[in-house]
Each structure stands twice: as C-alpha cells, then as structure tokens.
C-alpha positions, 0 to 999 in steps of 0.5 A: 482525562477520565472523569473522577468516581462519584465517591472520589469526587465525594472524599476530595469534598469533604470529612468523611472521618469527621462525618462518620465519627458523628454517626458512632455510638448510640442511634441517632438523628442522620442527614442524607449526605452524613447517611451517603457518606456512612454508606461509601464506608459501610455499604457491602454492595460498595465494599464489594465494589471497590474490592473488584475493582481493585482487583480489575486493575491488576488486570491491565499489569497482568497482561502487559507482562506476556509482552515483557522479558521473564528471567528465571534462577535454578539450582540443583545440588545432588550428592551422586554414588556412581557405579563404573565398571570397567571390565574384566582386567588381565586377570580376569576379574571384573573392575568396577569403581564406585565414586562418590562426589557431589553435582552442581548446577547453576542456571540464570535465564532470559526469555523475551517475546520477539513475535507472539500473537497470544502476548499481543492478545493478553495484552489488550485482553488485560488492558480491556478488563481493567477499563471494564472493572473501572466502568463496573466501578462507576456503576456501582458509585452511581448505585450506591447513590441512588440506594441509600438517597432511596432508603432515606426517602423511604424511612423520611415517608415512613415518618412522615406518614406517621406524623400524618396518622397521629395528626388524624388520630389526634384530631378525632380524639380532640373531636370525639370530645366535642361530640362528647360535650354536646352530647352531654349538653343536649347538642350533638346527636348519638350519630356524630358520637358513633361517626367519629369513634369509627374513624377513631378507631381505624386511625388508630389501627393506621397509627400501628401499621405506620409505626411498623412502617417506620421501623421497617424503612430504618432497618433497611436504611441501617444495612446500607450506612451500617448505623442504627437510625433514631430519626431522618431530616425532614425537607424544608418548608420551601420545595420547588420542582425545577424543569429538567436540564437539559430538557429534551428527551433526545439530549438526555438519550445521547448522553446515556449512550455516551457516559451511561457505564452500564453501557460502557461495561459491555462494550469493555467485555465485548473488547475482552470477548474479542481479544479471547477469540485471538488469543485462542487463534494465536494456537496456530501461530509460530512464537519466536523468542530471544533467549540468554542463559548463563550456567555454571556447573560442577560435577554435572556428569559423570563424564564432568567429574571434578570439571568446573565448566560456565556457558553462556548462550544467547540465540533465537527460539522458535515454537510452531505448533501442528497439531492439539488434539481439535483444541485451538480450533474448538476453543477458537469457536468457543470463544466466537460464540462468546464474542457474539453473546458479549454483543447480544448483551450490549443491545440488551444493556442499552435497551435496558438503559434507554428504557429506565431513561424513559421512565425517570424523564417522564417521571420527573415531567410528572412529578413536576405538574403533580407538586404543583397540583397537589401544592393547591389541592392541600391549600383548599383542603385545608380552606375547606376545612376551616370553611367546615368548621365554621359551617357546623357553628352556623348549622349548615354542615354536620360532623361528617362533613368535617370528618371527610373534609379532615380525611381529605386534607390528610390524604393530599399531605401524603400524596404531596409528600410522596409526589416531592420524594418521586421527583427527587428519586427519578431525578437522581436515577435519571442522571443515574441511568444517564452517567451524569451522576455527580457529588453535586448532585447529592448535594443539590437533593441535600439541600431540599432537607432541614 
C-alpha cells in the first residue's frame, strides 16, 4: 500500500482549521507547526501542487476509457421540398410533382475495442501519468516542507541576530558610561572614552541593518503561510544534535533511490515517453471493433417517403491503415527521441539527488562537531569576559580588552545559533532529498522550539 502525502499524514494528525482560525486577524507571534500547517493552506507553490495533481489523476480514467465500449445518439430531423419529374405525359407536357414531407432519423450506437494497439498504449500511457502527478505531488509535500521549516529559521536567525546587536549596543552604552564616570573622576583615559564610542557606533549602525534583516525574513515567511508575521518561537534552552540515523552514507544512497520522488517522477515519464513511442507505432497497425446500431426512420428518402423503417446490425470492423503521408513514422522517431531524453534526465535527477544527499550528510556530520565546539566556545567567552571585568578592577587589563572579549562572545552566540539552524536544515532536507520525509519529522524539529 502506498504510503501517504506528508501533508496527508499532517491533516489526519491534527486541527488544522483550528490552528488556521489562530493565525486569522491581526500579526501575531507563529509556532512552526501552526507556520507549516498555515502554509499547506496558503502556499501558491502548494495550491499549484495539489491542482496538478488533481488533475494527473484523470490521467489514469482517461486512458482506460480508449479501451472501454463508446455509445453514441444522433438525430436529425429535416423538412424536404423534393422535385419528381416524371416526363413528358401523352400530351406532351412535362410532369414533375413537388412533395412536401418532413424526414427523420434516429440512430444509437455501440462501438467496442476488440484489437487496438493505440487503446492498449493509451492505457498504461494514462496509467503512467497518474503515478508521475502522484510522485510530483509528493515532491512538492516534502518542498513544502523544507521551505517554510527554512523561512522560519530564517526570520528566528534574523531576530535572534538582533537580539545579539541591541545586546551589544547596550552593553557599549552601559560602558560608555562608565568611561564616562571615570573620566570624570580622574580614572579613565580620553582613549577607553573614544574606544568604546567607536564600537557604540558601529553597533548601532548593525542594530539598523538586522532590523531591516528581520523585516525581510518576515515578509518572505508571510508569502508562504499567507499571514503576517509579528514574532517566531525561539528554541529552547536545552539543544542536542543527535548522530544520524541510519548512520552511513550508503544506507541513506539506497534509500534515495528507492523513495526519493524526484526519481520516482522521471522514472513515470520515462514510462509516458514509452507508451508515446507505441502508440505512435500503433499508426501502422490494423483495429478491429464491434459495432452495434439501431436506427429508426421516417422519410429518410425520397424513395422511403411516408416509409417507417427500424434496423438493427451488429458486425465486426476492420480499419488497416496504408499510407499518412511520413507521419506514423516520422511521429514514431519523434517519440524515440523523446523516450531517450526521458532517460537522459533520469540520470541527471539521481545525479542531482545523490549529490544534494552528499551535501546534507556531511552537513549534518558537520554541524554536529560544530554545536559541540561552539557550546565550549560560548562557555569560555563568557568565563572570559567575567575574567576581564574583574581584571581591569585589579589593573591588569584595560577597556579594549573587554570590549574584544564582549565582540568575542557576541560572535560565538551567533555562529552557534547559525551552526544549530543548519543542523536542523540539512537534517530535514537530507530526509528530503532521501523521500523519507514524514509529519513526524516536522514535529521532531518542532519540539526544538519554545
């Protein structure tokens, strides 16, 4: 049994009206999984998606029906002035008769397939499309995923980056005034005065460029959940980076080529692109169908006049094409060509996919020696500057030192945080690009937040 659409698997797991109706109204603070599930509602990629794929399903009821019986009605009703001549009569005179009747025709009509190649290759041609829409689908579920899981990180670094700049530019203020105030009582030099309204400054101008940032990420954020965005959940306190699983590189690479549904698309069309190159070649093969009418008529003729008459037939058809023109064959090699390219971009896609796999699992295998260095790189910065502080009450360091030793920490916070959004991001998009992609997945980088 085929495995159910990420956002399938999401609408059987929870409220999304519910969730929605929280986000209505004015902006307002968003959760990712109220942010994912806003997206499978709003998203135009999504609502792109899930219209195409609506649409490949008639695919498959399409292409059976060239194997099913058609029956067609007609009716025609004429009112006939007729013109009878009769020729010249024993006098001599020409003798035509002009009657006047209305004709009538009724016909019901069966037609049933016995022997077609073009049926049979319509067939599993529209048979093939459907799964290709149902595999494009699930490409686009998993997308849907990775995007709006990535803009949300996006607009939580963005705050979080200015978190750190107004933490900095506060700090150099609160600084500044103590420069100030030992300035003034004879204590502090004109240099640790001028030191620390640099860095004032330059903190400030940083506090405007991450505001702009955070506006920027909320907007694109908004275009994908279709709400406007006041604030994003922060992650928790406690983060750990767990190994992957399974662990080695070769175990996800089978998986990909199993589930990846890029993969599985192209291997549909290639399927598509075949069944074209047989039903094009059917061109030159004979079709036989069963074929049963029944008619009625009145007047059909002038030789039927005020004649009821009513047949019914049933028999065998037989078309055998000879000649098109170069068609069937020149449309035949078309479609070879296009079988070939279908091919040629199925290597292409798993190239792609293998390569985008390589580079989530070494991202993730990064990411996770780069939490843990980071983890003790922020612990000693801020050991350091505690060390600082009380070193320039003893004499032993001056403000610059502190100043660098605060720049320091700042800049570890930041390269931490990025370092724990890129773990989660490679992990996703390496289930992603692997098709393993799951609801639970979601929910497992959900719980990483407040």
């Amino acid at each position: 049994m085929k495995r159910p659409t990420l956002p399938v698997r999401l609408l059987r797991a929870g409220a999304v009206a519910a969730a929605i109706g929280a986000l209505c109204g004015q902006a307002q603070a968003i959760t990712l999984l109220q942010a994912y599930q806003a997206a499978l509602q709003n998203d135009p990629q999504f609502k792109v998606a899930k219209a195409e794929r609506d649409s490949g399903k008639e695919s498959r009821i399409i292409g059976r029906s060239a194997l099913l019986p058609s029956v067609s009605a007609s009716y025609s009703a004429s009112k006939v002035r007729a013109d009878i001549d009769y020729g010249k009569n024993s006098a001599g005179h020409e003798v035509i008769n002009h009657p006047l009747y209305y004709s009538r025709s009724e016909t019901l009509q069966l037609r049933q397939p016995l022997f077609s190649v073009e049926a049979y290759a319509r067939y599993k041609q529209g048979a093939a499309q459907s799964q290709l829409s149902e595999a494009v689908f699930d490409s686009r579920s998993q997308d849907v995923a990775v995007r709006v899981i990535g803009a949300y990180l996006d607009a939580l670094f963005a705050e979080e980056q200015l978190q750190l700049a107004r933490a900095q530019r506060d700090t150099l203020e609160e600084q500044r005034k103590v420069n100030d105030r030992l300035f003034a009582r004879g204590e502090g030099t004109r240099t640790d005065m001028l030191e620390t309204q640099a860095r004032l400054d330059v903190a400030e101008a940083g506090v405007l460029e991450a505001q702009a940032n955070v506006t920027n990420a909320r907007t694109s954020l908004a275009a994908i959940v279709g709400q406007e965005i006041d604030s994003v959940e922060g992650l928790r306190d406690s983060f750990a980076a767990h190994p992957l699983t399974p662990g080695g590189f070769e175990q996800w690479k089978a998986l990909t080529l199993k589930n990846n549904p890029d993969i599985q698309a192209q291997t549909y069309a290639i399927d598509v692109a075949r069944q074209e190159v047989n039903k094009n070649r059917a061109g030159h093969a004979p079709r036989v169908d069963l074929v049963a009418s029944y008619s009625q008529s009145d007047s059909e003729t002038i030789n039927t006049l005020n004649q009821n008459t009513t047949q019914r037939a049933i028999g065998v058809q037989v078309n055998i094409p000879i000649y098109a023109g170069g068609y069937v064959s020149a449309a035949t090699r078309q479609a070879v060509a296009n079988l070939e390219k279908a091919k040629a971009q199925l290597e292409a896609e798993t190239d792609k996919a293998l390569t985008e796999l390589r580079k989530e699992y070494n991202g993730v295998e990064t990411s996770i020696t780069k939490i843990a260095a980071l983890d003790k790189a922020v612990a000693s910065s801020e050991l350091l500057v505690k060390a600082t502080e009380q070193s320039i009450k003893g004499g032993v360091r001056i403000n610059l030192d502190l100043l660098n030793a605060r720049q320091q920490m700042y800049q570890n916070l930041r390269d931490r945080a990025q370092a724990r959004y890129g773990y989660l991001l490679s992990g996703l998009r390496l289930k992603a690009a692997a098709g393993t992609l799951t609801f639970d997945d979601v929910k497992q980088i959900a719980a990483y937040f407040r």
